[in-house]
C-alpha positions in Angstrom: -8.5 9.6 4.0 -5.5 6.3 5.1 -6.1 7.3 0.9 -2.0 19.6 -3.2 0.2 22.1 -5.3 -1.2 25.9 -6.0 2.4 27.9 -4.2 4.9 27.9 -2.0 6.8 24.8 -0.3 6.4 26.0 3.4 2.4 24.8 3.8 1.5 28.1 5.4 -0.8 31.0 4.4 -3.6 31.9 2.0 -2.5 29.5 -0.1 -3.0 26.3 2.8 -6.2 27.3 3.1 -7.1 27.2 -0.8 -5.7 24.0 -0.8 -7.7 22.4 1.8 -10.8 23.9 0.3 -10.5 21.7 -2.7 -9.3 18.7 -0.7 -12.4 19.3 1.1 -14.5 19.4 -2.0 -12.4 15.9 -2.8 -13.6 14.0 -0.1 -16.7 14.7 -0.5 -16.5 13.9 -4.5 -14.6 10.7 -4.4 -17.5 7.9 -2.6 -20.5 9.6 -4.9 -19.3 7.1 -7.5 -19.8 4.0 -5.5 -21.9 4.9 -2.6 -25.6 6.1 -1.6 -25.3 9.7 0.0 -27.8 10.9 2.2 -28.1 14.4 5.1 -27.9 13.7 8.4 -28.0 16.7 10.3 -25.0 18.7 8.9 -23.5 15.5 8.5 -22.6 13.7 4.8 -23.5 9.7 5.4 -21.8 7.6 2.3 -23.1 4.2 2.4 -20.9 1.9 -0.2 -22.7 0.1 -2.7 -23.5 -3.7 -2.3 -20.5 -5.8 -4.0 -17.8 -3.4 -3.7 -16.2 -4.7 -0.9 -15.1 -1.0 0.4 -16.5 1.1 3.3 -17.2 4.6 3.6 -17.8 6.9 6.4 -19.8 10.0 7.5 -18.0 13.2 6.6 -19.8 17.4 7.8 -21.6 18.8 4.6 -19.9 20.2 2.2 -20.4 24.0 2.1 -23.0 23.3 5.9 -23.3 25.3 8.4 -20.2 23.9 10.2 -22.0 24.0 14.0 -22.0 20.5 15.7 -23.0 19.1 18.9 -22.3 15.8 20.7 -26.0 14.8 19.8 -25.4 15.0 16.0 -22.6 12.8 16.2 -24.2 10.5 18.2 -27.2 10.7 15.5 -25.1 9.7 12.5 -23.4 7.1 14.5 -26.5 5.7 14.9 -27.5 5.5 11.9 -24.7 4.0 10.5 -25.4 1.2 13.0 -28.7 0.9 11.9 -27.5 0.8 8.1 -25.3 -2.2 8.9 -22.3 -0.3 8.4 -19.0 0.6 9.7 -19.3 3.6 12.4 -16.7 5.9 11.0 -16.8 9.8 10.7 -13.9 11.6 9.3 -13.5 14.9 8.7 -10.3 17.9 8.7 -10.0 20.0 12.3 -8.7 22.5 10.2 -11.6 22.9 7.9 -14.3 21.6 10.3 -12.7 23.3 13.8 -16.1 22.4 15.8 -16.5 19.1 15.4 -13.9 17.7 17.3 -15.2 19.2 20.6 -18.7 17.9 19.6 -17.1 14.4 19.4 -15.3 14.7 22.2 -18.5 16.0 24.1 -19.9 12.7 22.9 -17.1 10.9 25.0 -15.5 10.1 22.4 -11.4 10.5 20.7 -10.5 10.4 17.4 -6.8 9.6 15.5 -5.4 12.4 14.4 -3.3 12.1 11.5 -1.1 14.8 9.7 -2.4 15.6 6.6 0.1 16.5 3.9 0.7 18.2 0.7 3.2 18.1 -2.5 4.6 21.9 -3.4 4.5 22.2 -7.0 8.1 23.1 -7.0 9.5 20.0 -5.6 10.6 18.1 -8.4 9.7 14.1 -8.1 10.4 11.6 -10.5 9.4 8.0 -11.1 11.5 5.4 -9.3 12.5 2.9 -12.1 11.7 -0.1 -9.2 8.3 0.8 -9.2 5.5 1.3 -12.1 1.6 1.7 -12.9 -0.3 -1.5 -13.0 -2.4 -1.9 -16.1 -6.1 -3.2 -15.1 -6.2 -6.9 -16.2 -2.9 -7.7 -15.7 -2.0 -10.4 -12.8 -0.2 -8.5 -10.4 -2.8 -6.4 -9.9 -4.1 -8.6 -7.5 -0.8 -9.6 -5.6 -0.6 -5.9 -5.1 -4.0 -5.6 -3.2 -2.6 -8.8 -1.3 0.7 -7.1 -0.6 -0.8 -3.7 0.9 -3.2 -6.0 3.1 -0.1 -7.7 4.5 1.5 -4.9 4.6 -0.3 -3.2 6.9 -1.3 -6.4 9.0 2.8 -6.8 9.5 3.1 -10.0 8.0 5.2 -11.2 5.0 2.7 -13.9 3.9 0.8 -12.5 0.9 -2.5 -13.8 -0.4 -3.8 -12.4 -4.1 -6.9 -10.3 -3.2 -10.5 -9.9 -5.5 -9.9 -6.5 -7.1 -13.2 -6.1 -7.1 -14.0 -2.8 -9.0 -10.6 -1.5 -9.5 -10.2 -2.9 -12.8 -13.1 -0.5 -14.0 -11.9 2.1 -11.9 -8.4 2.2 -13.6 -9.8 1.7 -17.5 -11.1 5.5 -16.8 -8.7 6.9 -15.0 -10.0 7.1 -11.1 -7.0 5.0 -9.4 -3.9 4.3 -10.4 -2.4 1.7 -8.6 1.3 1.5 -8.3 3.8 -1.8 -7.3 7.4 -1.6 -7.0 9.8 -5.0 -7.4 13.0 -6.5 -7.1 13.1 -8.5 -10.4 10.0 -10.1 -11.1 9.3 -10.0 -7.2 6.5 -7.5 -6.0 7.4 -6.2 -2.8 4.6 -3.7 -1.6 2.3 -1.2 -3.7 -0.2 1.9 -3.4 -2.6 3.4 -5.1 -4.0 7.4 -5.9 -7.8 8.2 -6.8 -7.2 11.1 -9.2 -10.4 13.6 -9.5 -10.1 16.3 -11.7 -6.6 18.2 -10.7 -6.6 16.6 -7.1 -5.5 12.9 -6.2 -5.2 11.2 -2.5 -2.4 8.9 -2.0 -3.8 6.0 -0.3 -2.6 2.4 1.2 0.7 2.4 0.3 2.0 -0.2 2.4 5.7 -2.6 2.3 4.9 -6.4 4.3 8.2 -6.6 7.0 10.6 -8.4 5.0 10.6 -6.0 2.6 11.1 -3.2 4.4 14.3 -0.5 5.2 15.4 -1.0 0.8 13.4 1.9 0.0 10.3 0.4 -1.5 8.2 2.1 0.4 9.3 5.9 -1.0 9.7 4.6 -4.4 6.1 3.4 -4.3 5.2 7.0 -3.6 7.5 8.6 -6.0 6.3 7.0 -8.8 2.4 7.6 -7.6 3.0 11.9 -7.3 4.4 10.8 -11.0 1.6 9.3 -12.5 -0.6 11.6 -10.9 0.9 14.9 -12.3 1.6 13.0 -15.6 -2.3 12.7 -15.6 -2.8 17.0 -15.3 -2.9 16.4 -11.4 -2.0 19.1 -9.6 -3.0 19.0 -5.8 -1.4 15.5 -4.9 -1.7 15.0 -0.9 -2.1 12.1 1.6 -2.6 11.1 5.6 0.1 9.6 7.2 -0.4 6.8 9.8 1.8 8.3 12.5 4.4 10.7 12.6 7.4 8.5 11.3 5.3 7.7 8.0 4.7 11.2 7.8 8.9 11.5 8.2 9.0 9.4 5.3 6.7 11.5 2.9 8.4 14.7 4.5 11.6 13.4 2.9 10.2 13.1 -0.7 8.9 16.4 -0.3 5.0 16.6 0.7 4.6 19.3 3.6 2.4 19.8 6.5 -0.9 21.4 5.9 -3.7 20.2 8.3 -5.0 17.0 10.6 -6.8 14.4 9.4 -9.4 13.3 12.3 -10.5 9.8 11.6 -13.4 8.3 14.6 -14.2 4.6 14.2 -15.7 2.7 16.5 -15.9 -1.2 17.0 -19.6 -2.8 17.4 
């Protein structure tokens, strides 16, 4: 989810609730690309496709019945295990209000995440420290590194495979974003614009170059690109409530919760 603008800056009302249809409709378009999809019970299982080095996650059906019960999470948890992949189901308690009982039923807890939103009326401009990667340049690889350190709190950064984001940027379905000091990179991010809706994802600053403001002006510079690109629902899950403090200062607003259940084998 880590990786929304139709009225009004509060995040309240008729319009919320149109905006968390099509993010909705977004999670459930964004894996197709790369994954195997099957039904499971009024669950969505995306499997990701050999070689891509990414994992998806079980989200309710699109447009399903919306009933759950402890035994069809444990069903698609199963499954998952039996599929070799990572048991993860993740859905929005706003949109999907009866599932979290059913996983709790199961004896299990989710993280619950906010789940934000940028107003179209908040203006946001492009931080000059930061800028769009192209596809084949170098740095796209430190940048992968940097978020990986990033969130693993350490400052050493190893260039990572990019795997299938070269392709993914030639037509336009991420955007990944670096900011620097000089020629220094010192964290990045990246957005996976469908249609008028994009998810801000892993945007991450390792420790030693934290507190200089890298972190916002990564995400500046993404609700940028994204709108420059006809975007116009941009939105993002914050880790915790202090990330979410951050976002909150550029502008994005409170809409939902993000329920992410993953489980260790």
């Amino acid at each position: 989810m880590t990786r929304d603008r139709d009225g009004g800056g509060n995040g309240g009302g008729a319009g919320t609730e149109g905006r968390l249809d099509r993010i909705e409709a977004y999670y459930d378009c964004v894996p197709r690309a790369l994954a195997t999809v099957e039904q499971v019970g009024p669950f969505t299982l995306f499997v990701a496709q050999e070689g891509t080095g990414w994992q998806f996650y079980a989200r309710p059906q699109l447009g399903g019945p919306g009933r759950f019960v402890a035994d069809d999470v444990r069903r698609v948890l199963d499954l998952q295990r039996e599929r070799g992949v990572k048991r993860a189901v993740e859905w929005v308690d706003e949109v999907t209000p009866a599932l979290l009982p059913a996983v709790r039923a199961a004896g299990l807890e989710p993280h619950l995440y906010p789940l934000l939103v940028m107003p179209p009326g908040v203006p946001v401009e492009a931080d000059p420290r930061a800028r769009a990667l192209h596809p084949a340049e170098p740095h796209l690889s430190l940048a992968i590194g940097s978020v990986s350190a990033g969130f693993a709190g350490r400052d050493e950064v190893e260039p990572k495979d990019p795997g299938p984001r070269p392709e993914l940027m030639e037509r336009g379905d991420l955007v990944v974003v670096a900011s620097f000091e000089g020629n220094r990179l010192c964290g990045a991010g990246s957005a996976a614009p469908r249609g008028d809706v994009a998810e801000l994802m892993g945007i991450a600053v390792p420790p030693g170059h934290r507190g200089r403001g890298h972190g916002t002006a990564i995400t500046r510079t993404l609700v940028a690109a994204c709108r420059d690109a006809g975007v116009e629902t941009v939105f993002l899950s914050a880790g915790s409530d202090a990330a979410a403090d951050i976002y909150r200062r550029v502008g994005f607003v409170d809409v939902g919760t993000a329920c992410i259940l993953e489980l260790d084998d």
